[in-house]
N, C-alpha and C positions, 0 to 999 in steps of 0.2 A: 901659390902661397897665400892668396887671399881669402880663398875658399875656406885654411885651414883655424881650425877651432882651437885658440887657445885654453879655452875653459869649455868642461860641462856642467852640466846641472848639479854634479857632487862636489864640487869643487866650490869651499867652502873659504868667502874673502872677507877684508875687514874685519869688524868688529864685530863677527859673526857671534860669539858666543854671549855678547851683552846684549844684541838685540835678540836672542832666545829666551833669554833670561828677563828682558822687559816684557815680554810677552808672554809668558807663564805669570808673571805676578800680577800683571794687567788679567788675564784670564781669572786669578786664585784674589783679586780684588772686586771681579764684577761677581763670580759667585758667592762669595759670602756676603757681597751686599746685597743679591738678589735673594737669599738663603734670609736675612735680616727684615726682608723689605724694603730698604731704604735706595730703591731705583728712581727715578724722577718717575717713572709709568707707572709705578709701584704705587708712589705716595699721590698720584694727580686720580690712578681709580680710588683709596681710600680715601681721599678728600670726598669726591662726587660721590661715592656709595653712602658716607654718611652725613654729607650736610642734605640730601634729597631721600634722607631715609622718610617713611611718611610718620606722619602727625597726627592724633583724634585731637579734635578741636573741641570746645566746649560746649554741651548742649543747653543752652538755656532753653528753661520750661516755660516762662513766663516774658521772655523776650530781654531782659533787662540784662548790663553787663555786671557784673559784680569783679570784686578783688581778686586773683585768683584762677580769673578764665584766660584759657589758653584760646586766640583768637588772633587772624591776619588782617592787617590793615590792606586796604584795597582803594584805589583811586578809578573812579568809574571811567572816566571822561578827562580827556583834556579841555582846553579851550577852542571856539570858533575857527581861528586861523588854525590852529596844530591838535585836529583831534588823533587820540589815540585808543588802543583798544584797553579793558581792563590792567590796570598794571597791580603787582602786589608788593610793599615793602618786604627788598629782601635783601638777607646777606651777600657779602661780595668780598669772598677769602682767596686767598690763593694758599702755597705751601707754603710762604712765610707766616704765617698766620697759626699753621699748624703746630703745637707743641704735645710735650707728653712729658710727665711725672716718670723719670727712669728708676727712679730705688721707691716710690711708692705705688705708682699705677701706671701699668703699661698703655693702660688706655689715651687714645690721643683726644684732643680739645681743641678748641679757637682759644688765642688768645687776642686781644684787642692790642691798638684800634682797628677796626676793621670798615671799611666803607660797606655803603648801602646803595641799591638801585629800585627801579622798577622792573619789576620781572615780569613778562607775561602770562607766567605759569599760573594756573589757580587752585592747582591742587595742593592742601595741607604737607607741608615737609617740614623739618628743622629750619631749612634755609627762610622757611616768610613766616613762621610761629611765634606769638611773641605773647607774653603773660604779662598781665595788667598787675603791677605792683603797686602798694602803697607807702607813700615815703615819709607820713606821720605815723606808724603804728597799726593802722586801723586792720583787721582782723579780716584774715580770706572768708569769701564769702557776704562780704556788705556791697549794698549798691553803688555802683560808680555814679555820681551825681556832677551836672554841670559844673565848669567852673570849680572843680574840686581837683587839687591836683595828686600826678600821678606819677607813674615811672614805666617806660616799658622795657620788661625785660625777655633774652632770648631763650628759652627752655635751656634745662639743666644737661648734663652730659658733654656732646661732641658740642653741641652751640654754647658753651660754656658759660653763661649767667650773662652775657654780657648788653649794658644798658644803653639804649639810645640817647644821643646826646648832642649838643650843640652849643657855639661860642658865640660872640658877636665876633663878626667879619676881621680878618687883617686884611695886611700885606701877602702874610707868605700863611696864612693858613685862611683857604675856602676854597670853595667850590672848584675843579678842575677846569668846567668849560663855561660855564655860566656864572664865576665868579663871587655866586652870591654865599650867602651863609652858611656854612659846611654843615652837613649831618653826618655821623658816622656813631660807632659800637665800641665802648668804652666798658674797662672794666671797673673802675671806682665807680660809685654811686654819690653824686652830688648834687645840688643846685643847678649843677647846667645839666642837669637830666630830668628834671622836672616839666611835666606836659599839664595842659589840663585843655579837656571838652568843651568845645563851644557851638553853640547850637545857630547851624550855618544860616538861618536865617535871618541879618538884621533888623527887622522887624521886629521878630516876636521873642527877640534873644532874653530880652529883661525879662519876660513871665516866665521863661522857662530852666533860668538862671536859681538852684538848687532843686531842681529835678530828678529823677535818674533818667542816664542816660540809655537808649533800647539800641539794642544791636541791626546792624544788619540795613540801618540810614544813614544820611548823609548826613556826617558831623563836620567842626574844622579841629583839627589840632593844633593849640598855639602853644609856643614856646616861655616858661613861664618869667626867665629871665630877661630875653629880648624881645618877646609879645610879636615873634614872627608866625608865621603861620606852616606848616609842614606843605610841600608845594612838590608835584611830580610835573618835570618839565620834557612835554613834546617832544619840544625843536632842540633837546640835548639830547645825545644819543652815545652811550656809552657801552664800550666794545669791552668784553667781562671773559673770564674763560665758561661762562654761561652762557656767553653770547650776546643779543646784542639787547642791552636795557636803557629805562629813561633814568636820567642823573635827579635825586632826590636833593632838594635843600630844605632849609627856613627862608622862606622868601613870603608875604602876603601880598595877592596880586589881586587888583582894585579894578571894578570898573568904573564909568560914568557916574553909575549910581553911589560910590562908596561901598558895594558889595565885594565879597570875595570871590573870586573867578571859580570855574571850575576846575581847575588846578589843585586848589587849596580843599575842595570838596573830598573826604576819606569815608571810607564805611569801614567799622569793625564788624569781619565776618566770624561766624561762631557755625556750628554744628549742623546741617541736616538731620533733625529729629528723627524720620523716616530712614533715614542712612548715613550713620556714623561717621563713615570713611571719607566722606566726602562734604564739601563746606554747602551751605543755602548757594550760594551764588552761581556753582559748578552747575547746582540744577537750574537755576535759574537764564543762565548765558553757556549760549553755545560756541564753541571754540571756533572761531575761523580757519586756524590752522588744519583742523582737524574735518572740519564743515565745509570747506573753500568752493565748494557748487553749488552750494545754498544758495541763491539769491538773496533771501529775506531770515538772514540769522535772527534766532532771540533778542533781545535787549533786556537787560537787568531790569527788574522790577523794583520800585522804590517806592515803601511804603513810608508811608511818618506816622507813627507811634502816637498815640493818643498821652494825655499827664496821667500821671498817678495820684490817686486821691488822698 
C-alpha cells in the first residue's frame, strides 16, 4: 500500500482555480505592459538609446565661444596623487528621472534634479552637451568674455533644458562621498545657476579679465554665488548605471603657491572643423580603452589662445 498513488497529475487540489486565474492576469498584465512599454528593460534601453543619442557640437571658425554654442566641458587631468584619464561633465539619470507629457506629448524628457559625474566617454551625446546660455539677455551669438557670467544649459528634447547648479554646502544636502558642495541639474533657472570663466592662470588673470573667452583651453569655472570652483575629483569614484565615473563638486583646490590644482582645470570642447561628428579632443587623445597596447598614447594638446585686439 505504499507504493500506491493517491493522486495523479489530473487531479486537481486546493485552490486550484484562483491560482490559474492569478496567472492568466499576471500573464494579460506583463503583456500589455510590454505591448505599452513600460517593462523596467523597456524603459532602462529608452533611457540609454536617448540620453547617448549623438550630438554636433559647435563649430567655431575663429576659436572663440559665443552664447549659443553647444559644447562639452572636459577636465584634462587630475592631480599629482590621483591622476585620471580625460573625464566629461555628464548627466547621471536613472528612470526616476524619466517623465512624459501623457495628453500633450508622448515624448519622454529628464526631469530634474539630476546628478552629474565624470564620464570617460569623449564622444558628443545628449548625456555631456551642454549650451552656453545667457542669464542677462545678451543675444546668441555674442562672445563669451571672462568674468562674464553665464548659465549652462542641457540641449533641448530628451535632456530637457535643464541647468547646472549649485548651493553652499549643508548638513543633509552635498556631495555623496566627498562631502563638499553638490553640483547637480535643475530645472528653474536662478542665481545658483550662475557660472562665470576664469582664466586659470593666477598671474595673468587681471589682463585677461574682459576678454573673450577661446575654446578648446584650460579655463576654471567658478561658481558665482559661492566663488567655488567646478572641481572633478579622482579619489571619488562613483558607480552610475554608466558605470563607473568621477564625483563632480564646487570645491577650489589650492596649492602651495595659491594656484588652482588641476582638478579645477576645464576646457570647453566644440567642433572638429575637419569632422563634424566628432569634438577637437577625440582627434586630439587617443582612448586607452580602445588603444590599451599603445605604449605611448596621445596626450591632449593645449594651446593658449592669443587676446583679441
Amino acid at each position: 500500500m505504499a507504493n500506491v498513488r493517491t493522486y495523479n497529475r489530473n487531479v486537481r487540489v486546493g485552490n486550484w482555480r484562483e491560482d490559474a486565474t492569478l496567472e492568466e492576469e499576471s500573464l494579460k498584465d506583463f503583456l500589455h505592459r510590454k505591448e505599452k512599454g513600460q517593462l523596467t528593460v523597456q524603459k532602462t534601453g529608452m533611457l540609454r538609446q536617448n540620453i547617448l543619442k549623438p550630438v554636433h557640437l559647435t563649430v567655431s571658425q575663429d576659436g572663440f565661444l559665443r552664447y549659443g554654442d553647444t559644447v562639452m566641458l572636459v577636465n584634462t587631468e587630475g592631480t599629482k596623487s590621483d591622476p585620471h584619464e580625460p573625464c566629461t561633465l555628464s548627466i547621471i539619470a536613472d528612470l526616476s528621472n524619466v517623465m512624459s507629457h501623457s495628453q500633450v506629448n508622448t515624448d519622454p524628457y529628464l526631469q530634474g534634479p539630476c546628478q552629474v559625474g565624470g564620464a570617460s566617454s569623449l564622444k558628443p551625446c545628449v548625456r555631456n552637451a551642454f549650451v552656453i546660455t545667457s542669464v542677462d539677455g545678451t543675444s546668441n551669438g555674442t562672445v563669451l568674455r571672462y568674468e562674464e557670467s553665464f548659465a549652462l544649459r542641457t540641449t533641448a528634447g530628451f535632456a530637457g533644458g535643464l541647468y547646472l547648479a549649485s548651493d553652499l554646502r549643508t548638513f543633509e544636502k552635498c556631495a555623496k562621498l566627498s562631502r563638499q558642495q553638490e553640483v547637480s541639474l535643475v530645472e528653474q533657472h536662478g542665481f545658483f545657476c550662475w557660472w562665470r570663466v576664469v582664466y586659470f592662470d593666477p598671474q595673468e588673470r587681471l589682463e585677461h579679465e574682459g576678454y573673450p573667452v577661446q575654446g578648446n583651453t584650460k579655463v576654471l569655472i567658478s561658481h558665482c554665488k559661492t566663488n567655488q570652483c567646478l572641481a572633478a575629483l579622482a579619489n571619488h569614484v562613483l558607480w552610475t548605471p554608466f558605470g563607473k565615473e568621477y564625483e563632480v563638486t564646487a570645491h577650489t583646490f589650492l596649492d602651495s603657491h595659491k594656484a588652482e590644482q588641476k582638478s579645477n582645470h576645464w576646457m570647453f570642447i566644440t567642433a572638429d572643423p575637419n569632422e563634424q561628428e566628432q569634438s577637437i579632443l577625440q582627434r586630439q587623445h587617443v582612448s586607452p580603452i580602445t588603444h590599451e597596447h599603445q605604449p605611448n598614447p596621445k596626450t591632449v594638446i593645449d594651446t593658449q589662445g592669443e587676446k583679441e585686439n
